[in-house]
Residue frames relative to the residue before (quaternion, step in Angstrom):
aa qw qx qy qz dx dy dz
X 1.0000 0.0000 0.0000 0.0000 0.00 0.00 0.00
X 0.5753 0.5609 -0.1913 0.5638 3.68 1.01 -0.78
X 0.7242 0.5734 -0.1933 0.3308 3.80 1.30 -1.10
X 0.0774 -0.7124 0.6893 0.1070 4.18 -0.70 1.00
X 0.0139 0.5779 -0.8111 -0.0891 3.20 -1.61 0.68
X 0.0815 -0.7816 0.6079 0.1136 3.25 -1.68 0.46
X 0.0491 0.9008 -0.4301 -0.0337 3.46 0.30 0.83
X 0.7275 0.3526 -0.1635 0.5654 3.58 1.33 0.00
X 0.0958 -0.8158 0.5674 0.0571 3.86 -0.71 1.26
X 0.0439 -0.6656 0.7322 0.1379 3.78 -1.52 -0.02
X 0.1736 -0.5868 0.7719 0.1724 3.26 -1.22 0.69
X 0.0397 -0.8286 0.5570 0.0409 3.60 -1.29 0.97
X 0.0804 -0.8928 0.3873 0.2156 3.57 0.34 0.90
X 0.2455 -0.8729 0.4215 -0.0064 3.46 -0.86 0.63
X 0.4166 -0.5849 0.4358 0.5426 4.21 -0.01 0.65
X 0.8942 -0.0013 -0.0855 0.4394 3.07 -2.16 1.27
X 0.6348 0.5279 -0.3422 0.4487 3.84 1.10 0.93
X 0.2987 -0.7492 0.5378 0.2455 4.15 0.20 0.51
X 0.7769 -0.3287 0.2321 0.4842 3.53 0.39 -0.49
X 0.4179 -0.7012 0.5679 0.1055 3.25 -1.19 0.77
X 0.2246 -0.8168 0.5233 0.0929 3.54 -0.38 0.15
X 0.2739 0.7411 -0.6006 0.1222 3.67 -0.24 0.59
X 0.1273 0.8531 -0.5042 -0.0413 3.07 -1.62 0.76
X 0.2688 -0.8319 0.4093 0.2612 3.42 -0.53 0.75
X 0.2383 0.7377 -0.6309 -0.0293 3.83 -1.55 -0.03
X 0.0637 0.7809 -0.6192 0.0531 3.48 -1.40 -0.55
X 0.2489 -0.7896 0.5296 0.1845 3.28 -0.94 -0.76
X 0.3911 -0.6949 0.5808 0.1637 3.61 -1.36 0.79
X 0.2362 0.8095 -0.5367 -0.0288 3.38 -1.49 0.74
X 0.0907 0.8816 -0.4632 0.0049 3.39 -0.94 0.88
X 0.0870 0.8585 -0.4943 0.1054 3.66 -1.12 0.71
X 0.4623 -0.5973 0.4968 0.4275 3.30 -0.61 -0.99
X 0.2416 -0.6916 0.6805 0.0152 3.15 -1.24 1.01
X 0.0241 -0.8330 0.5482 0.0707 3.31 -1.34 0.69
X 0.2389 -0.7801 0.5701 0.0968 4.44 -0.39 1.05
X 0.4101 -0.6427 0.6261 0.1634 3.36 -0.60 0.98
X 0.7881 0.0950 0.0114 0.6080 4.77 -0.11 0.78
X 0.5930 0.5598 -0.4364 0.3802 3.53 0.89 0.99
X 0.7797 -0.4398 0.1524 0.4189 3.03 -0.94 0.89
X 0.6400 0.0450 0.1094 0.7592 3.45 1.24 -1.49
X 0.3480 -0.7292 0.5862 0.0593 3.57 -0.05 1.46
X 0.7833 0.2639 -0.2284 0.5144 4.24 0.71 -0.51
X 0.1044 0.8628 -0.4941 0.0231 3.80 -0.36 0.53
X 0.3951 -0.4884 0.6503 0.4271 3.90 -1.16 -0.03
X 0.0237 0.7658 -0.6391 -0.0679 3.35 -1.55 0.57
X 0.0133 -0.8934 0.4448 -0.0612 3.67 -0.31 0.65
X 0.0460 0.7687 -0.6317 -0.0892 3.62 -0.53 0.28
X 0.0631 0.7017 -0.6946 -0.1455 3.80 -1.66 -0.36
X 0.3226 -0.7549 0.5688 -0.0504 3.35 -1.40 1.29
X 0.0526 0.7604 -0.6471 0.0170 3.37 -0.61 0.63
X 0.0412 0.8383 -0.5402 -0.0614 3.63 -0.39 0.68
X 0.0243 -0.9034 0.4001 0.1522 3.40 -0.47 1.01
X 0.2600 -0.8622 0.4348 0.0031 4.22 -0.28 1.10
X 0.2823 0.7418 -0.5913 0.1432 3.64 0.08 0.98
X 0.1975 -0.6393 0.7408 0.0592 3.01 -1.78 1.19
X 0.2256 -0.6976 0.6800 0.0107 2.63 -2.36 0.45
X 0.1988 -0.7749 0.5951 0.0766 4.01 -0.08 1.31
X 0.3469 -0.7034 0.5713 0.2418 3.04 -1.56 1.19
X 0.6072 -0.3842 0.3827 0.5806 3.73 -1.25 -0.38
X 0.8154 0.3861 -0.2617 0.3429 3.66 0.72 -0.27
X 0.5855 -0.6178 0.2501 0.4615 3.17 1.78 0.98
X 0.4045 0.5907 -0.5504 0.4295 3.60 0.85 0.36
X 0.2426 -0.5161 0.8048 0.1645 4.20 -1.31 1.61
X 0.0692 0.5406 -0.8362 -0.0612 3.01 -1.93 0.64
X 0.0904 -0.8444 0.5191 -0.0969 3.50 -1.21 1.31
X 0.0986 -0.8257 0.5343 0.1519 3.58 -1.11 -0.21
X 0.2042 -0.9006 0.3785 0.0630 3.71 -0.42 0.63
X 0.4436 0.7923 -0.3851 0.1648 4.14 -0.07 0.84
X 0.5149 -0.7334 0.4427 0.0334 2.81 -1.05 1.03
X 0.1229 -0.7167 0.6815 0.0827 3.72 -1.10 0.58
X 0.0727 0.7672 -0.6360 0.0400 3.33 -0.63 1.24
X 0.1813 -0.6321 0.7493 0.0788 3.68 -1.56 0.31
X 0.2532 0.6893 -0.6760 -0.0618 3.20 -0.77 0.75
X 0.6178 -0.6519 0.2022 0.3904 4.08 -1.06 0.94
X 0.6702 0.4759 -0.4060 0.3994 3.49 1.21 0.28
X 0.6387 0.6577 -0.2833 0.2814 3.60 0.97 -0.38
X 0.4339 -0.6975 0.4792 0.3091 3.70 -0.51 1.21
X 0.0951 -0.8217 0.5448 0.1379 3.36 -1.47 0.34
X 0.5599 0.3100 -0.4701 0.6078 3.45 0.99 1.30
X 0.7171 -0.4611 0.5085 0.1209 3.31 -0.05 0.32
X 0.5222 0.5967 -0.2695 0.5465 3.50 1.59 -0.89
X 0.7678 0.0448 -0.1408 0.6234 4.27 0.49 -0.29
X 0.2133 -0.5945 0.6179 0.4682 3.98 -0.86 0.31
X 0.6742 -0.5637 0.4274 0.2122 2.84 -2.20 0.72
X 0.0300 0.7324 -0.6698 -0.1186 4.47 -0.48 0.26
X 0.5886 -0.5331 0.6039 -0.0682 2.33 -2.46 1.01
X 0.1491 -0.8353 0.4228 0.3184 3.41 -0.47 0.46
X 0.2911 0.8164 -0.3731 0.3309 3.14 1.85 0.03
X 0.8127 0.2491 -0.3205 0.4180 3.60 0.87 -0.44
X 0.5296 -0.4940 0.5005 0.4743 3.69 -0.97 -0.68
X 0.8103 0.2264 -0.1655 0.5146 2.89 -1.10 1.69
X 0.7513 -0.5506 0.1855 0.3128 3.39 1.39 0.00
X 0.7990 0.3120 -0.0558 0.5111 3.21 0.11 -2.07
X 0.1833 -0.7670 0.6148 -0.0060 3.28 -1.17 1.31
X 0.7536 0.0090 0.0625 0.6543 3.33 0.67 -1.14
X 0.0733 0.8730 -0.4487 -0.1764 3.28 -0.73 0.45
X 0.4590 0.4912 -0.5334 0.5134 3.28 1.30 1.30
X 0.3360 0.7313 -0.5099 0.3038 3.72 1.23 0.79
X 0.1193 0.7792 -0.5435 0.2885 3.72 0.12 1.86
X 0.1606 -0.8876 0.4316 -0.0100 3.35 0.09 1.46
X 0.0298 -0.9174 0.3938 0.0486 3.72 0.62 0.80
X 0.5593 -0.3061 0.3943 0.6619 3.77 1.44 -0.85
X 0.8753 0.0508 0.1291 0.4633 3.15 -0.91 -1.54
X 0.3305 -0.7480 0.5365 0.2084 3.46 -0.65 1.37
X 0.7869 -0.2862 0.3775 0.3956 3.74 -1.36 -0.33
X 0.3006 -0.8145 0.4509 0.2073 3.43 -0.16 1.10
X 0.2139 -0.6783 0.6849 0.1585 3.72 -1.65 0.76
X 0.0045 0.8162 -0.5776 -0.0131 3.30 -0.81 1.22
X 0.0713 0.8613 -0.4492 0.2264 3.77 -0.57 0.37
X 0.1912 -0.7731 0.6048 -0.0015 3.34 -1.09 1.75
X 0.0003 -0.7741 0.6273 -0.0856 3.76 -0.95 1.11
X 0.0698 -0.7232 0.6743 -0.1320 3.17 -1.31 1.34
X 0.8300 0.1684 -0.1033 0.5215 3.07 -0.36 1.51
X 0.5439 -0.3484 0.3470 0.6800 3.52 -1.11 -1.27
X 0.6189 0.5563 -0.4585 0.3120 4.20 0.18 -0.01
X 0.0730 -0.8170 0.5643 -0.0938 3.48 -0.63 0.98
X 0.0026 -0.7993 0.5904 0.1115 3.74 -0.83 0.94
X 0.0613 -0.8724 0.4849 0.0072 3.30 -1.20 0.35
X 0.0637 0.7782 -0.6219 0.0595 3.82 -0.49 1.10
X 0.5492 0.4790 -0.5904 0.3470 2.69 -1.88 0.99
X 0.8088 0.1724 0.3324 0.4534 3.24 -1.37 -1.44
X 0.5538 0.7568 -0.3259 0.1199 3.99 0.43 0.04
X 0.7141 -0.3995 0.2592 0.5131 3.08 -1.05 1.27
X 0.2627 -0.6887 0.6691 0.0942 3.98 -0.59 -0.73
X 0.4282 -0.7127 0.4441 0.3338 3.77 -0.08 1.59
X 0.7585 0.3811 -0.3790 0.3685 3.46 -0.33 -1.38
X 0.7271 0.4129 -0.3383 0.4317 4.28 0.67 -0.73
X 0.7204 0.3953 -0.2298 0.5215 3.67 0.85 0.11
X 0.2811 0.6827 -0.5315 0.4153 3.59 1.53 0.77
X 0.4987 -0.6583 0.4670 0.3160 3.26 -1.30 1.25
X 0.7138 0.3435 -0.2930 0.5355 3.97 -0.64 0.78
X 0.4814 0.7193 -0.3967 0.3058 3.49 0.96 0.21
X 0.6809 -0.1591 0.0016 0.7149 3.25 1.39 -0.82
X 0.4344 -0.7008 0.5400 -0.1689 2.70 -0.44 2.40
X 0.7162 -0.3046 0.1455 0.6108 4.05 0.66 0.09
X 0.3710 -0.7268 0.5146 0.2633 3.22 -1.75 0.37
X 0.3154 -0.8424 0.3226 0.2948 3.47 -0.44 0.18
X 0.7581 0.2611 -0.1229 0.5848 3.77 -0.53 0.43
X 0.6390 -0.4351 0.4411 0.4559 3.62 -1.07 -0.40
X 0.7710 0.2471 -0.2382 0.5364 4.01 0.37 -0.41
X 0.6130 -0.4289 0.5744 0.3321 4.17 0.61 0.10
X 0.0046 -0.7510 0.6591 0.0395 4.37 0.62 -0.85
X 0.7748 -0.4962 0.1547 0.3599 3.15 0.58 2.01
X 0.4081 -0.8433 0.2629 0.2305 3.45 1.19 -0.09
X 0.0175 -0.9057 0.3986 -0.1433 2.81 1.57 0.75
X 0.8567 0.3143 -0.2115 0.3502 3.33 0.46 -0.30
X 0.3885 0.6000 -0.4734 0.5147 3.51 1.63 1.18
X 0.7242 -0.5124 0.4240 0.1822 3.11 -1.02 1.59
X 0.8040 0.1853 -0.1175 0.5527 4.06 0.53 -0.66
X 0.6703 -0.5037 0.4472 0.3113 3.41 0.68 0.44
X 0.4656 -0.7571 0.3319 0.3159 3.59 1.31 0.45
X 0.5554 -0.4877 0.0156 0.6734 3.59 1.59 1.20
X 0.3728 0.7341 -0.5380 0.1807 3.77 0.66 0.37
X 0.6456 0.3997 -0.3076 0.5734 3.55 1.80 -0.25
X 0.7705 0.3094 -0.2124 0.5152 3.55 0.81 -0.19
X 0.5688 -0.4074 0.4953 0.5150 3.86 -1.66 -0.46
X 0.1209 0.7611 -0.6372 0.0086 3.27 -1.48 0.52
X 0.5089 -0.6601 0.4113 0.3688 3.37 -0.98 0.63
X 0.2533 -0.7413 0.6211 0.0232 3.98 -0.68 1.83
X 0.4136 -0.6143 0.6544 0.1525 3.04 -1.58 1.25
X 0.7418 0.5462 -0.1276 0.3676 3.27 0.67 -0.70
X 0.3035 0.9166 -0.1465 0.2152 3.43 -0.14 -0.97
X 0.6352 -0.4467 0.3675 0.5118 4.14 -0.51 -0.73
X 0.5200 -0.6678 0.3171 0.4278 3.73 1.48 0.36
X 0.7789 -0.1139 0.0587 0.6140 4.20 -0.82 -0.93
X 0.8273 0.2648 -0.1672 0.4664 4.10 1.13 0.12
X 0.3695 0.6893 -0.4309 0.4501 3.76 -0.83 0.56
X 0.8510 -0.0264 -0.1394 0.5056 3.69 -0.01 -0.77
X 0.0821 -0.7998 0.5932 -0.0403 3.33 -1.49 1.25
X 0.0197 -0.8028 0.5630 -0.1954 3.33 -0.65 1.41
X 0.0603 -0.6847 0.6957 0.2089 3.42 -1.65 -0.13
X 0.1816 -0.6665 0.7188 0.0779 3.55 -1.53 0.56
X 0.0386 -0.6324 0.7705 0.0709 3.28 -1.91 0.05
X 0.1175 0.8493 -0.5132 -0.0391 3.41 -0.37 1.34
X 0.2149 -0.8032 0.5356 0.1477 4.02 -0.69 0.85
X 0.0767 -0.7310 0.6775 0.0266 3.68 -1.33 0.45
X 0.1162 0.7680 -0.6282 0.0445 3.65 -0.44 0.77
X 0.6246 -0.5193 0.1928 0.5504 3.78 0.29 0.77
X 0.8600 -0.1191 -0.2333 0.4378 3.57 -0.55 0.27
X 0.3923 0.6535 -0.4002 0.5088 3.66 1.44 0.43
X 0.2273 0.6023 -0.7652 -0.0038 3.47 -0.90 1.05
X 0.1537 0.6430 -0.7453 0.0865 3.42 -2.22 0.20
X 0.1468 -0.5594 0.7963 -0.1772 2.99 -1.73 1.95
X 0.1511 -0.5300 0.8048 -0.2202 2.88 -1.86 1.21
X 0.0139 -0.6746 0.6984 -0.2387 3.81 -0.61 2.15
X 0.0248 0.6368 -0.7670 0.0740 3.26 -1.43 0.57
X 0.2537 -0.6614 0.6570 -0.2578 3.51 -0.60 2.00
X 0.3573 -0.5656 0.7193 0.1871 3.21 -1.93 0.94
X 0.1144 -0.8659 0.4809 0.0771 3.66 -1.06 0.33
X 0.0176 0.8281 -0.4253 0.3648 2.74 -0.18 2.10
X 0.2905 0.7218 -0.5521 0.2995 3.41 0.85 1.78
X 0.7740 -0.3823 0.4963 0.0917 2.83 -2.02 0.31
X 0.6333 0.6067 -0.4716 0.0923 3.61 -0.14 0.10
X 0.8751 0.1088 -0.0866 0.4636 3.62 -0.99 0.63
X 0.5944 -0.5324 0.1978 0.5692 3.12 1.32 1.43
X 0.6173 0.5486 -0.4570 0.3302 4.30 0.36 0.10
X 0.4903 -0.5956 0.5635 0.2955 3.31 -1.24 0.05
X 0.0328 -0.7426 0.6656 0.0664 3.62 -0.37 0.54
X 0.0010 -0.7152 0.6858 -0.1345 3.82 -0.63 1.51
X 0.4198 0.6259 -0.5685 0.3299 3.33 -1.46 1.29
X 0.5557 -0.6638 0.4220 0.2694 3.41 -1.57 -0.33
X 0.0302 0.7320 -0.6537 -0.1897 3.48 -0.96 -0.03
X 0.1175 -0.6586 0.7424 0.0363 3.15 -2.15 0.94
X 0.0979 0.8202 -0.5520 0.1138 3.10 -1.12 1.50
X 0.0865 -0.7811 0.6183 0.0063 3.64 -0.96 0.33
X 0.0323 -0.7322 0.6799 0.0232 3.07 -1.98 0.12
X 0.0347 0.7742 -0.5936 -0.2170 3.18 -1.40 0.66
X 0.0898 -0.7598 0.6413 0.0576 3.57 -0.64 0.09
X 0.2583 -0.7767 0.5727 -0.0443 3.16 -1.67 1.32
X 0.0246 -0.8693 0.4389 0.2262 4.02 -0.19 0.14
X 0.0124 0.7672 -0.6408 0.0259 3.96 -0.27 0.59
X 0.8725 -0.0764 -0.0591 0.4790 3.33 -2.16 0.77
X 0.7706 -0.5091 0.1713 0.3431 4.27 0.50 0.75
X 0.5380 0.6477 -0.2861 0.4573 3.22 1.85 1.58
X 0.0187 0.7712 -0.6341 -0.0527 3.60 0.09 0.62
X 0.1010 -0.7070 0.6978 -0.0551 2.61 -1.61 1.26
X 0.2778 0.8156 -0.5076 -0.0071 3.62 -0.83 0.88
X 0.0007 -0.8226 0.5250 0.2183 3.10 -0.85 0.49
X 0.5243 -0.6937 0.4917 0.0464 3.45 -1.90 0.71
X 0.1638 -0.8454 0.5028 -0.0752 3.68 -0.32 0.81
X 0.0130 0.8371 -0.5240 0.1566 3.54 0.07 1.25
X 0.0977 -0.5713 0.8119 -0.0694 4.17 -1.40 1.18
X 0.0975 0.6505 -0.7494 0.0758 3.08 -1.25 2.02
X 0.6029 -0.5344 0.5030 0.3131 3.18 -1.40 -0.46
X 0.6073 0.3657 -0.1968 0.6773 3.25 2.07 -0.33
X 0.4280 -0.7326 0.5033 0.1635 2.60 -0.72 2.07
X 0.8378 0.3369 -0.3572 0.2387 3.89 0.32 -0.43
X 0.4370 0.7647 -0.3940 0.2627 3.20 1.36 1.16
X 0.7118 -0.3991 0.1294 0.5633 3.55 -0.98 0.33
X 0.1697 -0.8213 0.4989 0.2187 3.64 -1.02 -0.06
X 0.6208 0.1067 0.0544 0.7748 3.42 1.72 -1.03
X 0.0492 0.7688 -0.6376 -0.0063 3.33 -1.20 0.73
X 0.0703 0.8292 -0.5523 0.0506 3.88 -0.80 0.67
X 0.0853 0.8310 -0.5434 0.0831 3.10 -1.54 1.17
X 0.1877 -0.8467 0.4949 -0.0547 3.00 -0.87 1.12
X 0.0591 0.8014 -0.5583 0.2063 3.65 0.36 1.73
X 0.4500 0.5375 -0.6867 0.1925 3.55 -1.66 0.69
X 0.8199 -0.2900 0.3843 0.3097 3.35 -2.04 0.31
X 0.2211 0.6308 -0.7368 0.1017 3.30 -2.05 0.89
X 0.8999 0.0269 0.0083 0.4351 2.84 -0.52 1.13
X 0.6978 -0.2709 0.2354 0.6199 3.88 -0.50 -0.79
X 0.8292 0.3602 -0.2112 0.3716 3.60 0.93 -0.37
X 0.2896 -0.7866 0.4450 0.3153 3.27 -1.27 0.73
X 0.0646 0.7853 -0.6150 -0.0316 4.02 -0.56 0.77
X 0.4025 -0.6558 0.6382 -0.0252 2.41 -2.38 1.42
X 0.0016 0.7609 -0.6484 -0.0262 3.96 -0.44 0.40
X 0.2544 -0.6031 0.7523 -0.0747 3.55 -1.20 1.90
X 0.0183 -0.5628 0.8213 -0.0920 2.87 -2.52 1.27
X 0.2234 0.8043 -0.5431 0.0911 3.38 -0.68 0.82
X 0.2511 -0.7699 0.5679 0.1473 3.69 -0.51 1.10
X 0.0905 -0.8492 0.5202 -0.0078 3.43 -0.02 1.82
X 0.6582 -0.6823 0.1921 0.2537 3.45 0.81 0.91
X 0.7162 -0.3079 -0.0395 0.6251 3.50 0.63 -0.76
X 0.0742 0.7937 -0.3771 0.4716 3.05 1.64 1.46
X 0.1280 0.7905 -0.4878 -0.3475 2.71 1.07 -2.03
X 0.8164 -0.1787 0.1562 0.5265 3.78 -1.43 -0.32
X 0.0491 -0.5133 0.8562 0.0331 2.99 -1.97 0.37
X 0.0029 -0.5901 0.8073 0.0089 3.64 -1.74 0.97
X 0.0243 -0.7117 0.7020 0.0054 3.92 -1.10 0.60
X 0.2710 -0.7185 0.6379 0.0585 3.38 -1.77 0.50
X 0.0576 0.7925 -0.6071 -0.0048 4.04 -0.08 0.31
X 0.2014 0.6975 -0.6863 0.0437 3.26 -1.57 0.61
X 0.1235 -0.8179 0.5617 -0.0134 3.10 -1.48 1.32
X 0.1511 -0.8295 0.5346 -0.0572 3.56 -0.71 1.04
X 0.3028 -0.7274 0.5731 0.2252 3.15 -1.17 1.48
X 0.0608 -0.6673 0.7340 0.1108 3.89 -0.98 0.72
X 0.8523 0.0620 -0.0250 0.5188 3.49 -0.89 1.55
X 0.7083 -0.6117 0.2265 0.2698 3.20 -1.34 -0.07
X 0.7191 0.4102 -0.0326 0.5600 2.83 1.80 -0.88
X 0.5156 0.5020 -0.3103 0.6211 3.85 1.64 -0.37
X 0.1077 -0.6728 0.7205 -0.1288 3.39 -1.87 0.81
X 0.1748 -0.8519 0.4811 -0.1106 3.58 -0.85 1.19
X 0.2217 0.8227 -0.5145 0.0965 3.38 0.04 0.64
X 0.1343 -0.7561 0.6405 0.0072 3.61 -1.42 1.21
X 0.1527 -0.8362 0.5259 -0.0297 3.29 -1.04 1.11
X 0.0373 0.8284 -0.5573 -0.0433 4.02 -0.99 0.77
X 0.0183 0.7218 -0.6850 -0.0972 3.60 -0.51 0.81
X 0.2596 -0.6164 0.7434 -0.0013 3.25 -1.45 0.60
X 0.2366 0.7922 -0.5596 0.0562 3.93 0.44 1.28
X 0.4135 -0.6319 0.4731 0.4538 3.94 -0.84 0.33
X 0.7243 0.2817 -0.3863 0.4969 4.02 -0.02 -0.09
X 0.5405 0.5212 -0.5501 0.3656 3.56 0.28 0.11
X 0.3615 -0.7391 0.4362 0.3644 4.13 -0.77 0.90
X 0.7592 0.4444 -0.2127 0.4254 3.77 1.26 0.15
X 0.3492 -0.5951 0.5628 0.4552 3.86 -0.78 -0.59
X 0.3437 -0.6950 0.5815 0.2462 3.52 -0.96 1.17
X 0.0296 0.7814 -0.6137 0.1089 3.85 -1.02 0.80
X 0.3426 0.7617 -0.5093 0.2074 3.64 -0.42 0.75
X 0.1015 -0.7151 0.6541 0.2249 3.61 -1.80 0.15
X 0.2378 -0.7262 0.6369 0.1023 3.15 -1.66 0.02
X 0.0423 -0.8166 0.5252 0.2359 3.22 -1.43 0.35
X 0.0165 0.8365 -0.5169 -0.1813 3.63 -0.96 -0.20
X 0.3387 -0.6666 0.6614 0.0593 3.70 -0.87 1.63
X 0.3083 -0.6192 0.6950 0.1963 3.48 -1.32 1.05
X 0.2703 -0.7314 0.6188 0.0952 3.24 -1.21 0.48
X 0.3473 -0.6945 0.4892 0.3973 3.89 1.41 -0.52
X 0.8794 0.1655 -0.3110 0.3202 2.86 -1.67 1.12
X 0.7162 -0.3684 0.2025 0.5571 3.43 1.57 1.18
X 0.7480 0.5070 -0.2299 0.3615 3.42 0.79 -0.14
X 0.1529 -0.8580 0.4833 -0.0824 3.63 -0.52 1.19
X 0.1488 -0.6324 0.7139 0.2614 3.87 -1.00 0.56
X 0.0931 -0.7920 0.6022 -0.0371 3.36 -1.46 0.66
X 0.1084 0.8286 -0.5310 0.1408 3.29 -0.48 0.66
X 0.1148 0.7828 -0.6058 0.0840 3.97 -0.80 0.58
X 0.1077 -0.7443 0.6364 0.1714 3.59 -1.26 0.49
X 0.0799 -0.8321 0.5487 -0.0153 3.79 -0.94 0.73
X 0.3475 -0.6749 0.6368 0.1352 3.35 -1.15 0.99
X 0.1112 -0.8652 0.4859 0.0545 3.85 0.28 1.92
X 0.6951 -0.4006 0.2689 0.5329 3.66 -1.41 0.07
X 0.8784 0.2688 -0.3422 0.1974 3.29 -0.31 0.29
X 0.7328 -0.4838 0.1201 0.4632 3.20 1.70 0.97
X 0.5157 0.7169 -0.2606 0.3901 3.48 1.35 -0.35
X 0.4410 -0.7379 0.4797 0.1757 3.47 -0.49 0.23
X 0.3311 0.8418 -0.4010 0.1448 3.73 -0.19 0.98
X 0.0793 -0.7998 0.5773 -0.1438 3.27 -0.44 1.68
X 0.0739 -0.6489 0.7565 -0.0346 3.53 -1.89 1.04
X 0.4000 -0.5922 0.6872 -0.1304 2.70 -2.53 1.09
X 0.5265 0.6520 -0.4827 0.2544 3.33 -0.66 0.55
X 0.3435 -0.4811 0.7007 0.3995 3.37 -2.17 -0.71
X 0.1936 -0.6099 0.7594 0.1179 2.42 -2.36 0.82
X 0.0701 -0.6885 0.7050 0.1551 3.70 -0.65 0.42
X 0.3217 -0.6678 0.6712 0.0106 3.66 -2.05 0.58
X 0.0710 0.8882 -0.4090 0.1970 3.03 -0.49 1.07
């Protein structure tokens, strides 16, 4: 989710314009997923991504750009007319603002230098903190259960999904000064939960620093939803054969979340990763591993089993190709 391939360019020229830039990529995946108390406990799961990214440079070196995606994934509804489910959870329903229309909510956004703005559709500081999503597990991620914020369910993030090319409105301000990052988002807030409208604001940020092979950042968020993130912290870098991440997040009336990642290379071409979240509203301890075998040329088997937030067992199988 965090991931850009680009595997295809156009140069478009245009009056009183040097060149346009557009490019397209993404990736395909498909397998079988399996929920330990669902409805149908074995399923096919599948998704496809197309993300599409064109810029445009002024004579004064100012990129202005825009970012969006067309995704399809085999559970999601695309009128709006049933909500869309997931077998990823127990009992089904994963997301239930999961409305797949074509073209998702556009990210547009002008960057000069290391400074970058962005409206619309936008990444969201506290979900795009480095260490935030520290590896994915299995071939589908198994709802991510095991990201410190609820995988932007406590914060603004940038939604494939959603009200299609309209719906989500934000600003960002993102900085990079060699090992110095920091973003600062302000988002309308306008979710779904338990049949209510939730209407308000969030303000969030982060800074994060990297030294001798450690980034550390932490993130600070004022919503209007009281059970969103409030403090978030991570602390990811190298020991030894492995890479590990360690998550803190004060998920308001969420309460705490503490997590643990680690990822090992086995061989040359294999890749391990183990994951623990320890959340207070969740009715279990998340705990899981994954693997993923390159195959060359963008292509990967994947496969992971996880103990999810509510005690259930849930494991997937599959390929992903990149493109």
């Amino acid at each position: 989710m965090k991931k850009v391939l680009f595997a295809t360019t156009a140069l478009v020229a245009t009056a009183g314009v040097a060149a346009a830039d557009v490019t397209f990529g993404g990736y395909g995946r498909f397998g079988v997923i399996y929920v330990e108390g669902a409805t149908n406990e074995t399923t096919i799961t599948s998704r496809f991504r197309l993300q599409i990214d064109a810029t445009a440079e002024s004579d004064n070196g100012i990129t202005f750009g825009a970012r969006a995606r067309i995704q399809q994934d085999n559970d999601g509804d695309s009128n709006g007319a049933n909500l869309g489910e997931d077998a990823a959870s127990v009992g089904g329903t994963f997301r239930n603002d999961r409305i797949e229309t074509g073209i998702n909510g556009i990210r547009y956004f002008a960057r000069s230098g290391g400074l970058e703005v962005g409206v619309g559709n936008i990444y969201g500081a506290i979900d795009s903190m480095p260490g935030m999503y520290p590896v994915e597990l299995g071939l589908t991620g198994l709802s991510y259960d095991y990201i410190i914020n609820q995988a932007g369910g406590y914060s603004a993030t940038y939604d494939s999904d959603g009200n299609g090319a309209a719906g989500r409105n934000g600003v960002e301000v993102l900085y990079a000064m060699g090992d110095l990052k920091a973003h600062l988002s302000y988002s309308e807030l306008d979710l779904v939960a338990n049949n209510n409208d939730l209407e308000g604001e969030r303000i969030e940020g982060y800074l994060a620093y990297t030294f001798s092979g450690w980034t550390v950042a932490l993130g600070l968020q004022d919503s209007d939803n009281a059970g969103d993130t409030e403090l978030a912290l991570t602390v990811g870098g190298n020991v030894g054969v492995a890479d590990l991440t360690f998550g803190y997040a004060d998920n308001g009336t969420n309460g705490d979340a503490f997590a643990i990642t680690a990822a090992f290379d086995i061989g040359a071409a294999t890749r391990l990763t183990a994951v623990v979240l320890d959340q207070e509203s969740y009715t279990d301890t998340v705990y899981g591993v994954g693997v993923t075998h390159d195959l060359g040329g963008g292509t990967s088997l994947r496969g992971g089993v996880q103990n999810n937030r509510n005690g259930a067992t849930v494991a997937d199988l599959g390929v992903r190709f990149n493109f």
